[in-house]
VOGU-3710 file (C-alpha; in Angstrom, 3 decimals, decimal comma):
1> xxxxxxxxxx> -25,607/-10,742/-31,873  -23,546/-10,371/-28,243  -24,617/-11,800/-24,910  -24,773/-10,122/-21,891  -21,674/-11,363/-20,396  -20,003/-10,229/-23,535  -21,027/-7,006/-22,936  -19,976/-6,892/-19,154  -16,419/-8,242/-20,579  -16,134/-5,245/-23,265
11> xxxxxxxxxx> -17,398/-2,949/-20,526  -14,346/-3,457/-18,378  -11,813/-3,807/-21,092  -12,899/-0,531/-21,910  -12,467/0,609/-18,127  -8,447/-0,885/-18,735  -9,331/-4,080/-15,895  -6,415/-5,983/-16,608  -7,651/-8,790/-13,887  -10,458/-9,904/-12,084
21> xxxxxxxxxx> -9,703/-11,732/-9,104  -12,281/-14,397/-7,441  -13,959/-17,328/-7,695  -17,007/-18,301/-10,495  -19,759/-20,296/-9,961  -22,674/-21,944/-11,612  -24,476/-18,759/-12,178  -21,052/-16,761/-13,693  -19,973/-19,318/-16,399  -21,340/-17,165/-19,256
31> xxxxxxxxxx> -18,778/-14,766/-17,528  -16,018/-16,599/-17,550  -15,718/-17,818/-21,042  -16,492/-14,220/-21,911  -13,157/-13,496/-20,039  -11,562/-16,492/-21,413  -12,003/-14,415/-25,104  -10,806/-11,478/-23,419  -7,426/-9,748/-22,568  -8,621/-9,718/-18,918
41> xxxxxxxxxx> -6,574/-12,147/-16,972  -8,494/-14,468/-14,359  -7,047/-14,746/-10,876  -8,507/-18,049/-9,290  -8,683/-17,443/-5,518  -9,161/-19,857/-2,690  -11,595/-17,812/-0,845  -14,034/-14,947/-1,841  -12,602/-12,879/0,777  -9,013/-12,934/-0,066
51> xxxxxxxxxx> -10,495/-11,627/-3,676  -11,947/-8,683/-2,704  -8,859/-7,999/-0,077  -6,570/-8,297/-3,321  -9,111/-6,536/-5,583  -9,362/-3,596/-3,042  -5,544/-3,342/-2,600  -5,088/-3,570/-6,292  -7,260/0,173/-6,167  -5,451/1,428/-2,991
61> xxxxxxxxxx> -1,568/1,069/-5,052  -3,191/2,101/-8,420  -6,172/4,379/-7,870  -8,083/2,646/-10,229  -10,744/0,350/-8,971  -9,882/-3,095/-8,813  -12,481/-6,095/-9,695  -13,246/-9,227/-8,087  -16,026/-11,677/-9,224  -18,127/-14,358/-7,235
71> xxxxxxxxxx> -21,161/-16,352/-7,283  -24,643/-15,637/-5,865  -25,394/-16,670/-2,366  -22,495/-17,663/-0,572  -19,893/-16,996/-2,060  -20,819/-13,054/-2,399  -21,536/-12,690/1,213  -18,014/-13,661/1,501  -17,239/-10,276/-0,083  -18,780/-8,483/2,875
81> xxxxxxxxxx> -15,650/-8,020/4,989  -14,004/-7,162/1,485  -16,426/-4,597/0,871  -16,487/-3,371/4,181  -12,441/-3,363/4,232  -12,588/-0,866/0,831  -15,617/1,211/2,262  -13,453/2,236/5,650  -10,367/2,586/3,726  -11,448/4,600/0,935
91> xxxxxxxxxx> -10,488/1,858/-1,843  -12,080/1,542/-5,225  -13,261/-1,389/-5,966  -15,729/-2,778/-7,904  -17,635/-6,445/-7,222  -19,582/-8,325/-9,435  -21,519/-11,213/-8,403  -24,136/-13,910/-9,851  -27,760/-14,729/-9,440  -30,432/-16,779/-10,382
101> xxxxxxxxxx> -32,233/-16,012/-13,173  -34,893/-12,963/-13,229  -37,220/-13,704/-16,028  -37,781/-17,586/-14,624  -37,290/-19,575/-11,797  -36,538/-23,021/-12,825  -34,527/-23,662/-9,241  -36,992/-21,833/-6,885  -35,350/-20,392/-3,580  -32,096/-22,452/-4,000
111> xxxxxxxxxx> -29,051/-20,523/-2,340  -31,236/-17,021/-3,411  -30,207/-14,094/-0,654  -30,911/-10,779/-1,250  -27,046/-9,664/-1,896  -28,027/-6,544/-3,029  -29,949/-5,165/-0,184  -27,081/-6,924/1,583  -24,267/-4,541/0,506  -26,097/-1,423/0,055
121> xxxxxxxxxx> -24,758/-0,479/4,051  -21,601/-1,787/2,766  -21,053/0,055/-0,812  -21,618/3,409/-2,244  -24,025/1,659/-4,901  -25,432/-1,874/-4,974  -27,583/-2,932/-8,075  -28,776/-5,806/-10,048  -28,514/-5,326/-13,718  -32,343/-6,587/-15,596
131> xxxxxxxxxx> -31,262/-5,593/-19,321  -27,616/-6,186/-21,359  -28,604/-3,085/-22,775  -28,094/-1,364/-19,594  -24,662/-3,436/-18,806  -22,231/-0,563/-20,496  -23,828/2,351/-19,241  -24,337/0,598/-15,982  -19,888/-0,509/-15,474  -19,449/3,041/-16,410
141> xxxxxxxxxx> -21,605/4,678/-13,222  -19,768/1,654/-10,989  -15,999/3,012/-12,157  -16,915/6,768/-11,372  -18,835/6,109/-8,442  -15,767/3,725/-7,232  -13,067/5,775/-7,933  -14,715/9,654/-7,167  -13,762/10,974/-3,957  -14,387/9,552/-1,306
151> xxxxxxxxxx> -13,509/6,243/-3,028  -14,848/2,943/-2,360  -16,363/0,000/-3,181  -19,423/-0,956/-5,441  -21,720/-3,961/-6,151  -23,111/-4,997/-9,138  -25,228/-8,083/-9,560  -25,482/-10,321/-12,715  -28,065/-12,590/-13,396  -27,301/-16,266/-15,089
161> xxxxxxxxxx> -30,183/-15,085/-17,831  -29,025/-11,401/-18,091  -25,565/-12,280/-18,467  -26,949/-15,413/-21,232  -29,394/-13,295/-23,024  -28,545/-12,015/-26,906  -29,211/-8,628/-27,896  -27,774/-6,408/-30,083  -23,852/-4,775/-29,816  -24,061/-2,059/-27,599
171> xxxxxxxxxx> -21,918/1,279/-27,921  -19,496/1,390/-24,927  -19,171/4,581/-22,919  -16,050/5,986/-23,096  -14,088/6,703/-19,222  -12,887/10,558/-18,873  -10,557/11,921/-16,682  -11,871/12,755/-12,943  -11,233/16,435/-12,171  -11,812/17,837/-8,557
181> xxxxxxxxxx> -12,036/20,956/-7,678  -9,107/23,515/-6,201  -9,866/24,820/-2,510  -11,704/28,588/-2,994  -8,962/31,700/-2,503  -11,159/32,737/0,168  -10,116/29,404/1,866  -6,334/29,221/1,340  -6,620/32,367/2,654  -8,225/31,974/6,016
191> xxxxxxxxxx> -6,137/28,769/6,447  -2,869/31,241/5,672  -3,578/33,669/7,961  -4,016/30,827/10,743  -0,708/29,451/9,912  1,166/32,650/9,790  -0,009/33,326/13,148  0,823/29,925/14,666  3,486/29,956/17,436  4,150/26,314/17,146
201> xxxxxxxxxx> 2,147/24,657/13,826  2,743/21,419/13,450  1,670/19,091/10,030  -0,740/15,769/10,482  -0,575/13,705/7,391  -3,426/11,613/7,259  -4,799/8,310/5,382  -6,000/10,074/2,167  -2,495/11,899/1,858  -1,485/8,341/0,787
211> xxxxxxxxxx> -3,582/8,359/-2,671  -0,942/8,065/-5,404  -2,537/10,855/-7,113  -1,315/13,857/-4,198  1,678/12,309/-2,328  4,389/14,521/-4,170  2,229/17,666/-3,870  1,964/17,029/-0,046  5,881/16,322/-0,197  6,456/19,485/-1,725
221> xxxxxxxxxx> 4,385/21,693/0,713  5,740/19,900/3,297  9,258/21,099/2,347  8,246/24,223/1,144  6,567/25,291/4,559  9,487/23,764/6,558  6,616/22,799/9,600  7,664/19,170/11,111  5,263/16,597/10,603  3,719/13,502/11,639
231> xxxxxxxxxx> 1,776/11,050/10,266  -1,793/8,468/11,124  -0,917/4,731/10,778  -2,041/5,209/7,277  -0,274/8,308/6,239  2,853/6,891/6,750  5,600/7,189/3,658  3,698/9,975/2,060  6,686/12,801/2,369  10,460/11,190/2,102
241> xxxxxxxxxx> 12,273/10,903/5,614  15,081/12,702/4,090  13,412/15,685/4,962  14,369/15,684/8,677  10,881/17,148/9,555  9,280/13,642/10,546  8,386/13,530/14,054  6,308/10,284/14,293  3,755/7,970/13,609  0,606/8,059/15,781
251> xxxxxxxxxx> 0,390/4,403/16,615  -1,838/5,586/19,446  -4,602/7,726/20,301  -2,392/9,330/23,177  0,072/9,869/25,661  2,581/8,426/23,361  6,185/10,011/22,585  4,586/11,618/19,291  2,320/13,410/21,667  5,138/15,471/22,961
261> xxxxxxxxxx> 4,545/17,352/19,911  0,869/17,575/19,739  0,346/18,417/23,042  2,650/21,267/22,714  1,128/22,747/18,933  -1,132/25,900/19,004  -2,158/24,768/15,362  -2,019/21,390/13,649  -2,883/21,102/10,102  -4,171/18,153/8,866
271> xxxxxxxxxx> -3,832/16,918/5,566  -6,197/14,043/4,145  -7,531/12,812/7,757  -10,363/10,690/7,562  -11,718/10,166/10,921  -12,638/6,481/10,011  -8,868/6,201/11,214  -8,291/5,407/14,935  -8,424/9,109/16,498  -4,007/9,984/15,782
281> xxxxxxxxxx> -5,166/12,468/18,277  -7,871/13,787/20,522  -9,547/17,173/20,158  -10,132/18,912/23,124  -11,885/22,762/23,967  -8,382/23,330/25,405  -6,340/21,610/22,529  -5,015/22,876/19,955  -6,764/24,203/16,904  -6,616/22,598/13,789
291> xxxxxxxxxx> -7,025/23,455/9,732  -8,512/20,443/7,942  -7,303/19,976/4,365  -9,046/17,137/2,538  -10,918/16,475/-0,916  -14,133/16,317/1,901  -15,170/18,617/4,482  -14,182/16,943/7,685  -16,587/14,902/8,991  -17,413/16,603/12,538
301> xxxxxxxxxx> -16,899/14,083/15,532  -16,692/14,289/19,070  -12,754/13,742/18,545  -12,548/15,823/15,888  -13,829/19,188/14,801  -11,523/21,639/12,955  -11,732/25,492/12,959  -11,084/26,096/9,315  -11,405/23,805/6,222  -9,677/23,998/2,521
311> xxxxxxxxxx> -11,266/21,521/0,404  -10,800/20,468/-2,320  -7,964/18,098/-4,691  -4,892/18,233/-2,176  -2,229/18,513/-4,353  -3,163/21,482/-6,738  -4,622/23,267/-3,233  -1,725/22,426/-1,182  0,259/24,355/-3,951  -1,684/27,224/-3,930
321> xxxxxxxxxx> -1,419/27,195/-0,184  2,265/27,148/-0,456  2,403/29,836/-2,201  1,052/32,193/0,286  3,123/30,897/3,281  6,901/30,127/1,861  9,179/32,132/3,491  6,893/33,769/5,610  6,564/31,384/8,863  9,409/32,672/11,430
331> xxxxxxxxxx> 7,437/30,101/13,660  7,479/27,043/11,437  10,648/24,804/13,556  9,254/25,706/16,736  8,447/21,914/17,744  11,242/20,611/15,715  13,557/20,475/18,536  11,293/17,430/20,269  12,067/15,341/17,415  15,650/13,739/18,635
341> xxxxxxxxxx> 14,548/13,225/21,317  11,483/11,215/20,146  12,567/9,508/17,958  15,169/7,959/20,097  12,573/6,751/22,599  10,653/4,867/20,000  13,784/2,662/18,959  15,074/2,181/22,191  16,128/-1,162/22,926  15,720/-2,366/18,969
351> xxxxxxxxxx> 18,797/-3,996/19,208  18,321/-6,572/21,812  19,000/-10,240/21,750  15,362/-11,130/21,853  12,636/-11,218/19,583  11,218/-8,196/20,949  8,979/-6,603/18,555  11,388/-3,580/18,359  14,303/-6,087/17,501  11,903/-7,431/14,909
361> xxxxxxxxxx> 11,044/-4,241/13,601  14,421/-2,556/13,447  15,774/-6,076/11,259  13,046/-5,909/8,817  13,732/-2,359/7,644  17,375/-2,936/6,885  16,393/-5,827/4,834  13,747/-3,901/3,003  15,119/-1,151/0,378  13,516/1,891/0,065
371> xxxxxxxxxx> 11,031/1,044/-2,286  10,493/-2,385/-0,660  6,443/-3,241/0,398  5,265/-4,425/3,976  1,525/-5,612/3,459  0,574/-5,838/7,420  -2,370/-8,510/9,009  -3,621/-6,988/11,821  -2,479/-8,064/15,580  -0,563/-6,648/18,498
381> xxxxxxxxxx> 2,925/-6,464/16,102  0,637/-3,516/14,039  1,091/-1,096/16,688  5,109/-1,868/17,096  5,238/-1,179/12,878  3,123/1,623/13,225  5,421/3,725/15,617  8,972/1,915/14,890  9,232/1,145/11,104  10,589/4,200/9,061
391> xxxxxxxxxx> 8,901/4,751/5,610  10,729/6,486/2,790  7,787/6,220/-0,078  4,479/6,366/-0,143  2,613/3,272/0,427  5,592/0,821/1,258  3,853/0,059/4,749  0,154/-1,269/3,969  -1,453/-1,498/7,025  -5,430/-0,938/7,727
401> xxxxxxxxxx> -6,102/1,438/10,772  -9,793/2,004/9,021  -11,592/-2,148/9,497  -8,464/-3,171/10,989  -9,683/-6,437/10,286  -7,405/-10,148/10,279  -7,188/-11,831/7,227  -6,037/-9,476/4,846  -2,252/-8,948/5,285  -1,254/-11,891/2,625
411> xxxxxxxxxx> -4,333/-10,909/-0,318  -2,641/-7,673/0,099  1,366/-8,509/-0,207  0,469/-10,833/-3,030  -1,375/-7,803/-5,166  1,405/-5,545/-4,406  3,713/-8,681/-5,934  2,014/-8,833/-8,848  1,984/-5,030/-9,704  5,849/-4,673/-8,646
421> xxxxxxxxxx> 7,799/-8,027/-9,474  11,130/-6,319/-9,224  10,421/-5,167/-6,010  10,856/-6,864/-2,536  7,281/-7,490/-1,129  6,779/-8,543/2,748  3,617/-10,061/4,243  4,041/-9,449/7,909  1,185/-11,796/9,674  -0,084/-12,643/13,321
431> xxxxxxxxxx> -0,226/-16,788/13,489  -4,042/-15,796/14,293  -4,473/-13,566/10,866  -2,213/-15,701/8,775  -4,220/-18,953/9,302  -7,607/-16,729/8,294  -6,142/-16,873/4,885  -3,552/-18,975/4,463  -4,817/-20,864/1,843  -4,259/-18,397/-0,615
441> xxxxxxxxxx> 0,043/-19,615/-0,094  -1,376/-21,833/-2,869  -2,392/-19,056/-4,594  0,639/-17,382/-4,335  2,553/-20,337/-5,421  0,465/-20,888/-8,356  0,963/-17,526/-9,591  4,782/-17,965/-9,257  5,120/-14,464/-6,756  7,997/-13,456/-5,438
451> xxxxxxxxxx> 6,851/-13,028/-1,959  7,980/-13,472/1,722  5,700/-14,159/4,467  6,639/-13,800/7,778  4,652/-15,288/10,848  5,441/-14,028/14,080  3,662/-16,778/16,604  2,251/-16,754/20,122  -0,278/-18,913/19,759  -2,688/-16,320/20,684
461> xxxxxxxxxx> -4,520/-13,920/19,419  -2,037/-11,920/20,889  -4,043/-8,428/20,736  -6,524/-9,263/22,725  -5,069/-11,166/25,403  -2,858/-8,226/26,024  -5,903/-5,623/26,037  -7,658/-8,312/28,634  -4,240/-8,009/31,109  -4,161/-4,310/30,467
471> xxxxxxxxxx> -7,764/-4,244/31,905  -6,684/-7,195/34,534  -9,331/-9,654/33,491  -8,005/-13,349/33,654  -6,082/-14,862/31,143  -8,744/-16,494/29,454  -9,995/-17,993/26,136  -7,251/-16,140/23,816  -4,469/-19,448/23,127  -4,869/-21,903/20,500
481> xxxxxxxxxx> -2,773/-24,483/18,518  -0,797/-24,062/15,493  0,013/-25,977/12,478  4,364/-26,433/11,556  3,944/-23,038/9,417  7,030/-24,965/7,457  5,984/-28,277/6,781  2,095/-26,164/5,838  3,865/-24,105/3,880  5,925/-26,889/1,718
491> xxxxxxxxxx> 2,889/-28,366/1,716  1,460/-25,833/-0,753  4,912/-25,816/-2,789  6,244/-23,061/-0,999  9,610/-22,914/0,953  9,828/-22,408/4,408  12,200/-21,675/7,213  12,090/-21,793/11,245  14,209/-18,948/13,044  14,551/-19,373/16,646
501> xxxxxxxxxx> 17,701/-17,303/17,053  17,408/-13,646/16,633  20,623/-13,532/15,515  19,610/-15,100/12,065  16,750/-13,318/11,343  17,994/-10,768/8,922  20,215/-13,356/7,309  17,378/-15,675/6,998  14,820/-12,730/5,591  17,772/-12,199/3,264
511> xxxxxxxxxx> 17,672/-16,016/2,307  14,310/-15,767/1,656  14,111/-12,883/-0,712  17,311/-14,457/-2,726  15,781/-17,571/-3,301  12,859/-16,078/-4,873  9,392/-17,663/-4,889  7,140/-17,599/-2,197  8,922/-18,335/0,921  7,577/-18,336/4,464
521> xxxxxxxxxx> 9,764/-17,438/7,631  7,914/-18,463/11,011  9,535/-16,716/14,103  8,525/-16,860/18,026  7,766/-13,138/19,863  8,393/-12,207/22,826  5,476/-9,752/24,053  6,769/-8,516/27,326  7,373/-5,330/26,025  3,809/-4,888/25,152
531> xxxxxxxxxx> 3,615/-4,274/29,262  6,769/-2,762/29,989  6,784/-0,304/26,727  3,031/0,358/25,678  1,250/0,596/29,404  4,201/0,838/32,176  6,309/3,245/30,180  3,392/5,842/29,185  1,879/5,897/32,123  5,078/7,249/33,933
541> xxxxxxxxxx> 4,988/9,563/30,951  1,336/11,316/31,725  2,451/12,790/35,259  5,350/14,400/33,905  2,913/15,842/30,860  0,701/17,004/33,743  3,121/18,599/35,518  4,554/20,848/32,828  1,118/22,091/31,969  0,294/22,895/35,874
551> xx> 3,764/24,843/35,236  3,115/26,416/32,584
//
């Protein structure tokens, strides 16, 4: 005889889970001594949250779903911004939580929410399992339906006298290889014909360009077709910059030096855009017109509505696509002679004896090697990464531009950690979005990571009080107190160190990373530039844009 939870165990063994990351309860202990028997490795968390942020990032750097587990009640509703994180940024992810028992109820009501009705808005499937017999069968449907395009997350719920329950061994399903379909020839076809006809094409790379499975495809076509590029914040690193075609990152929606180049294309082509991204661009009926190339049909907003489509996997279609336009776009460079000059606007002033965010920026990425990973919180320093910070490989800049939600910038650096130990791994954090999660230091520490956290203070949240000047409300309700991030951080076993010259902040980054551990660096910003750079600056920009289209 097996029990239930011994089933679930075997289940996602057989799916190759090589860690669950969470915290048990009451209702999961079945569960966890069926992992204790198991190769599975249990990663103790200090908050449900930071599980499913590290469970969600393990299946945005792998592509296979990642696995977190919780209790009924309250500690699963803590998986909600989790689940809401992977659902917006298309990561697989697969959550398992307790309940009370189904066939009695020896504890009433007690801590007894609806969880699955609760995630259904938030998953691509939510169910409770009521047999063991149905537990393989059941972790088989959750890994497909997770990791299937569009990928995402998915909920299943255990109960204490499921998972308890003896039956008989039950035959495991065995996983098989996800194949997606190539775009039609009729497709690749009408999207060629486009392109060969464009008189300045230009290339949008887009979040979904980022899934490990495509990026060296989409590198290939990019160099193959010779059209310049840019990329959405979460596109970013998916073709090498040694390919001289990069033109920018759009940190913004517009008017920004990247736009030099939109505004000016006759054709963009997208590849992998998921409008669940903040618009890179906006789509107007005097615009340009634009070929959407995705594993989905685009999803038609009022931002966003291509004229042609080719659907289907990226990288074989991309190929095929290639194939039909090498050689044969005299157009393709047209726009490549704005790049110079926009690139150099974007790191103006990075070299300033401030902490500017630019100064910040422009330090950071000659400590980092190529291969080095920047796991971003989310705050006003997002939008300074976004545009400034050079990627050479594919997801080496996490940032989320889908939930864009605080709290998850240190779950994430410490998964990327633990999948790359010979790697340098950054967590770049707001002092707002570190302290949502900054428990999990111990965590880190624990685990014996090699990880540096940076926290750039204001004692703000910094974001929002520059969005309420922008719209000249008063200064008002955005400032709060903060801890000695060194003394907090020592607390927890970790190292820490205070920079309050700019002059050494690479040296003590460097410090930090040769010391190895988990080491925090806490540094002051200076946010004037948010005004002089991101609102002055761009506004003098739009009446010169205006005035070359009233000549033109």
């Amino acid at each position: 005889m097996t029990k239930g939870s011994d089933l679930l165990v075997a289940a996602l063994e057989n799916e190759g889970v090589d860690r669950i990351f969470g915290i048990p309860g009451e209702e999961n202990l079945d569960v966890v001594e069926s992992i204790r028997k198991s190769s599975i490795q249990l990663v103790l968390t200090r908050h449900e949250q930071a599980a499913a942020f590290m469970a969600a990032t393990y299946g945005r750097l792998t592509g296979k779903p990642g696995v977190c587990l919780t209790t009924l009640g309250p500690g699963a509703l803590n998986l909600s911004t989790g689940a809401a994180y992977a659902l917006l940024g298309a990561m697989p992810l697969v959550m398992i939580t307790g309940q009370k028992g189904i066939l009695s109820s020896r504890q009433a009501r007690f801590q007894v929410v609806d969880v699955v009705a609760s995630m259904k808005p938030l998953t691509k499937l939510a169910r409770q399992i009521v047999s063991p017999q149905m537990i393989p069968t059941m972790v088989r449907e959750a890994f497909r339906i997770a990791q299937e395009e569009r990928p995402g997350p998915v909920h299943l719920e255990l109960p204490e006298d499921i998972a308890a329950e003896e039956c008989e061994p039950v035959a495991l399903i065995a996983p098989h290889q996800l194949e997606l379909p190539i775009a039609s020839g009729a497709a690749l076809d009408r999207a060629a014909a486009l392109i060969t006809a464009a008189k300045r094409p230009l290339l949008m790379l887009g979040a979904a360009a980022s899934r490990p499975r495509s990026t060296s495809d989409i590198a290939q076509f990019v160099i193959r077709s010779g059209i310049p590029f840019f990329t959405t914040q979460m596109g970013k690193g998916t073709v090498p910059g040694g390919t001289e075609l990069y033109m920018g990152t759009a940190a913004l929606s517009e008017r920004d030096y990247v736009h030099e180049a939109i505004e000016q294309a006759d054709l963009i082509i997208t590849i992998g855009h998921d409008t669940i991204e903040k618009p890179p661009f906006i789509m107007g009926k005097d615009g340009p017109h634009v070929v959407h190339v995705g594993y989905q049909p685009a999803t038609v907003e009022q931002v966003y509505f291509p004229q042609a489509e080719v659907i289907g996997d990226i990288g074989p279609s991309l190929k095929a696509l290639a194939d039909r336009l090498e050689g044969k776009l005299p157009n393709a460079q047209a726009l490549l002679h704005l790049r110079e000059r926009i690139l150099e606007r974007i790191a103006t002033r990075a070299t300033e004896d401030r902490f500017t965010p630019q100064r910040l920026v422009h330090d950071i990425r000659e400590v980092m090697p190529h291969d080095g990973i920047l796991a971003l919180d989310n705050g006003m320093y997002k939008i300074w990464f976004a545009r400034n910070y050079r990627t050479r490989m594919a997801n080496t800049l996490l940032l989320d531009n889908a939930l864009a939600t605080m709290g998850a910038g240190l779950p994430s650096a410490m998964v990327a950690s633990m999948l790359y130990p010979d790697r340098r791994v950054m967590a770049v954090c707001g002092d707002g979005g570190f302290m949502m999660n900054s428990q999990e230091i111990e965590t880190a520490v624990r685990l014996k990571l090699n990880l540096v956290v940076l926290v750039i203070e204001d004692d703000a949240y910094g974001m929002i009080r520059w969005k309420q000047a922008v719209d000249e409300f008063p200064d008002f309700g955005m400032t709060f107190g903060n801890p000695d991030f060194v003394k907090y951080a020592e607390s927890y076993g970790a190292k820490g160190t205070r920079v309050d010259d700019i002059s050494q902040f690479k040296q003590a980054l460097e410090n930090a990373f040769a010391g190895g551990g988990v080491h925090l660096v806490n540094v002051p910003v200076d946010y004037s530039e948010n005004e002089r750079v991101l609102v002055r600056e761009l506004r003098e920009r739009l009446p010169a844009i205006l005035e070359d289209q009233d000549d033109a």
